[in-house]
N, C-alpha and C positions, 0 to 999 in steps of 0.2 A: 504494500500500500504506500511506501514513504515514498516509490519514485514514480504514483499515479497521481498521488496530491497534495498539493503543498501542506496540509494538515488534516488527520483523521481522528475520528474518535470512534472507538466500541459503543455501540447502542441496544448492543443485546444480543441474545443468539440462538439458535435454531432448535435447541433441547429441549425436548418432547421425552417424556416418557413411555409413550409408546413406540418410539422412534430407538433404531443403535446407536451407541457412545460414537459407533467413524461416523456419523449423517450430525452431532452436533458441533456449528460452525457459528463462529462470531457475525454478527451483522455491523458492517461499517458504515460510518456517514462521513464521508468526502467531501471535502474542501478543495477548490480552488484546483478544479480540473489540469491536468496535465497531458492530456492525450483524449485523443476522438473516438466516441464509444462506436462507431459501426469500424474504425479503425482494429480497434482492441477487443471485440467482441467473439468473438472466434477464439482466443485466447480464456475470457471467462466462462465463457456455458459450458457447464459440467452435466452433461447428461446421458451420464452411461458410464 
């Protein structure tokens, strides 16, 4: 995250109880964009 935006903070995360311990992941809020999300997208979506 430190070199997508100039400051982040954790705002929570994915932890579900019915859910497994690998599927819980922090939720970030992003500051002050440093790259183009249809650029860098491909990159994030985890689906699979």
């Amino acid at each position: 995250m430190q070199t997508k935006c100039t400051s982040y903070s954790v705002i929570g995360n994915t932890k579900d109880p019915l859910s497994r311990p690998d599927e819980w992941l922090p939720i970030y809020h992003c500051r002050g964009f440093k790259w183009n999300l249809q650029t860098i997208w491909p990159e994030l979506k985890r689906w699979g």
